[in-house]
N, C-alpha and C positions, 0 to 999 in steps of 0.2 A: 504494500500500500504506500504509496508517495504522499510526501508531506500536505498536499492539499486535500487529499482523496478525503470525502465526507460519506458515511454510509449511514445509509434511512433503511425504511423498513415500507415496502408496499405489495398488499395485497398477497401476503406468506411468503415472500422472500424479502431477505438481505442486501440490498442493492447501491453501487455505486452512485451518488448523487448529480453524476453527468447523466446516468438514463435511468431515474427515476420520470418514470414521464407518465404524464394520465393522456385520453383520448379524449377530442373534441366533442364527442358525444355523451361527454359527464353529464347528471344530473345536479352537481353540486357545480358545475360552470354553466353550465345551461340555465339552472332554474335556482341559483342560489339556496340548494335544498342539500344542507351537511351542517354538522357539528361539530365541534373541540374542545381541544381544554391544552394549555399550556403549562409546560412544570420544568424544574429547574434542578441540578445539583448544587451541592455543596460538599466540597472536598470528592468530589467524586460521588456520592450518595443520592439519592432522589428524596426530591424534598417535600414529606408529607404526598407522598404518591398515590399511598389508601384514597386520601381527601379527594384528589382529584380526578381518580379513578369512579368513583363514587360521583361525582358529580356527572362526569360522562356520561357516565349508562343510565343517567338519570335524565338527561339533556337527547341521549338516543331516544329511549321511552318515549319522551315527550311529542317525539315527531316521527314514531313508527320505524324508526331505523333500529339495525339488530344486529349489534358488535359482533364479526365473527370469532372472534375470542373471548375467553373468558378473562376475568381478573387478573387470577394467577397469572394466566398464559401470558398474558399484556405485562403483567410483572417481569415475567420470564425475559421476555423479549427486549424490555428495557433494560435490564442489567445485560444483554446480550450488545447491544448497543454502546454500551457502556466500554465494555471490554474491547469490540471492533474498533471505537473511535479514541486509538492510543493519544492521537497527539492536540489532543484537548483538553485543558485541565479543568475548566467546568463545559456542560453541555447545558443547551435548555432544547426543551424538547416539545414541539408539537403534534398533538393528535388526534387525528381529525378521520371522520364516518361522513362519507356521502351516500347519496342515494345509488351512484355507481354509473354505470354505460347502459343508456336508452337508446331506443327505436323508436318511440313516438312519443318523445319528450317529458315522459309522464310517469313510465312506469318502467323495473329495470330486473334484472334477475338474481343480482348478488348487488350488495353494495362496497363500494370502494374503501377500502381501511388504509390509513399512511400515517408511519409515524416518521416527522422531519425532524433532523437532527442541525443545531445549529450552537454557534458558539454563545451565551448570555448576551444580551446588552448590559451596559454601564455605566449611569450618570455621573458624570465630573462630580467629584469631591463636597465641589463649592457647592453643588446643588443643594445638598443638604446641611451645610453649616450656613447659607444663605437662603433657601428657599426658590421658591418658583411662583410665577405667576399664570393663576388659568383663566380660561374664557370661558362664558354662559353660554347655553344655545337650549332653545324653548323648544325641547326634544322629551319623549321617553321612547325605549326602544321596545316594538310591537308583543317581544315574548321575554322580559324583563328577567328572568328566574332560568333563561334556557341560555347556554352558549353555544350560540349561532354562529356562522361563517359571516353573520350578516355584519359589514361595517359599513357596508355605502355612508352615513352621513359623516360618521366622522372622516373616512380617507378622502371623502370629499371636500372636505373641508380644511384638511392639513394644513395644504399650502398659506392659508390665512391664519393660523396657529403659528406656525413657524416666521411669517413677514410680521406677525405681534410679540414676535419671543415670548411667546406662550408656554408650558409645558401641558397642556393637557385640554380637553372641552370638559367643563361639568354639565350635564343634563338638568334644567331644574323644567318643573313640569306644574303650571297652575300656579305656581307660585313656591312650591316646594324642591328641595334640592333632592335630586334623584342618587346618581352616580356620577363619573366621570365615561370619559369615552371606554378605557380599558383600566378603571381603577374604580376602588368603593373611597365614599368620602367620609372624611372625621372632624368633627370640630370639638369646643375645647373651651365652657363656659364656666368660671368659678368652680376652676379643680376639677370637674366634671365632665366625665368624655362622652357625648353623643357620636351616633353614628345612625342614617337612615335606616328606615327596618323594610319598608314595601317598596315593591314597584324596582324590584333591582336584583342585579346578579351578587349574591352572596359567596362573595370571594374566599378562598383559600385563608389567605395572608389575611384578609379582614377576621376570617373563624380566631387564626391566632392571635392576632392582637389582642380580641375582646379576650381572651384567656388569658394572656402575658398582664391586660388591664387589671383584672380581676384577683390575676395570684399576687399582682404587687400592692392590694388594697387601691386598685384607681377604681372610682367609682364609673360605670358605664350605662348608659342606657340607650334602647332603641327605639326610637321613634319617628314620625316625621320631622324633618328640620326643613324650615320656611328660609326661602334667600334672603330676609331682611336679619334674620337669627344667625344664620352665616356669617353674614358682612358686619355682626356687629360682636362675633366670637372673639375669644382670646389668643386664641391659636386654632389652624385648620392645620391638615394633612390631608396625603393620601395614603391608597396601598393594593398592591399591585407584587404578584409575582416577579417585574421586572423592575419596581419601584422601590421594593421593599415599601418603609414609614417615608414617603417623601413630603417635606415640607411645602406648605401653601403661606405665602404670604402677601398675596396681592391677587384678587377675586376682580375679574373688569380694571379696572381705572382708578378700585377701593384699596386701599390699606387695611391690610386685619391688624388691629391692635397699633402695637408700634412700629412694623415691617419688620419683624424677627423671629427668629425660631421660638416658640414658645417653652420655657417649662416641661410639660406634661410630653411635650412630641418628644424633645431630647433626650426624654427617661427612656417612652419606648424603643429610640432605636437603639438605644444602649441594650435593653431587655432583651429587644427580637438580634443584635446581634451578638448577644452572650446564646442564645435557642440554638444559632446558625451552626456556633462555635462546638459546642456541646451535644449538635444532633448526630445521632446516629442510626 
């Protein structure tokens, strides 16, 4: 295997990532009809894999699709993964069930399974001893509770994310703050850590937080949180497989607080990066 060679997993075999290839006649390119779930190592380990294994066959279910492996097996194959791709020292991994290769657009005979292996992302340093700032868009997305292949509006929207030195879209909906594009949101009012409870994809990394919250005595609760309750928070965050605890310090054109990291976020990422340290 030569130092660039990346090897995925599609459809029961082991495959070089130059002919990993699907057919034009996918149901999950055709009809935006598939689902994922993104997971990550640490030290080499998979991180909280159960969670989001679990979450998958939950998000198949949801939309009539039917993992052709089991758990285990998917387990299996991950640490097979692991082993194949020597010259990586973390991997993040997605994996993704479509509807598979149709004839009449609609309907198919097996569905497509792929798992893509790629190196993490990594946000500069500063992001998190400095914060980020996101943008609002008066969105919620159609199956809030399912991870879907769907992103049209946020990749639609990127390029004005990135010309605002944005990090992220938060969804707020009727007036209520939802999610973000691909992160759950937290905010941070007299000691007291909220986090959205409906109408959203219940993340991984959010499950742990509210536990890291709780084992450290931080108080938490789920509820709705209104955008004027946001913008008038002590400290927001996000959190995200790819985000870890990332800080929020400018919502729109608003200031939260004093434009700093707050307190309460600098515990957590102390906390979720002692979990990281210590996972096995």
């Amino acid at each position: 295997m030569n130092h660039g060679t990346v090897i995925h997993y599609l459809n029961g075999k082991f495959i070089d990532g130059s002919k990993a290839l699907i057919k034009v006649n996918e149901l999950g390119l055709l009809r935006g009809y598939g689902i994922f779930d993104y997971f990550r190592t640490y030290d080499r380990k998979p991180f909280h894999l159960e969670d989001h294994l679990r979450r998958f066959f939950k998000s198949a279910a949801a939309f009539n699709l039917k993992p052709p492996f089991s758990v285990k097996e998917i387990e299996r194959i991950v640490l097979e993964l692991i082993k194949r791709n020597k010259n990586f020292r973390e991997l993040g991994f997605r994996i993704v069930l479509t509807g598979g290769e149709t004839a009449d657009g609609k309907t198919s005979a097996r569905p497509t399974f792929f798992i893509m292996v790629a190196r993490p992302s990594f946000s500069p340093k500063e992001v998190y001893s400095n914060g980020v700032r996101i943008l609002t868009f008066n969105y919620r997305r159609e199956f809030p509770e399912i991870k879907t292949t769907n992103y049209l509006l946020a990749v639609s929207r990127w390029r004005d994310v990135l010309r605002k030195k944005a990090a992220e879209i938060l969804y707020v909906w009727q007036g209520k703050v939802l999610e973000a594009s691909t992160s759950n949101f937290f905010m941070v009012k007299n000691k007291i850590l909220f986090t959205s409870k409906t109408e959203i994809l219940k993340g991984v990394t959010r499950k742990l937080v509210i536990k890291l919250a709780k084992k450290n005595k931080i108080k938490i609760v789920e509820k709705d949180i209104y955008l004027k309750e946001a913008l008038e928070a002590d400290e927001c965050f996000m959190t995200a497989t790819d985000k870890e605890i990332m800080p929020v310090v400018r919502i729109d054109r608003f200031k939260i607080k004093n434009g700093r990291v707050g307190e309460i976020t600098e515990k957590l990422i102390e906390f979720f990066k002692e979990h990281t340290e210590n996972f096995s």
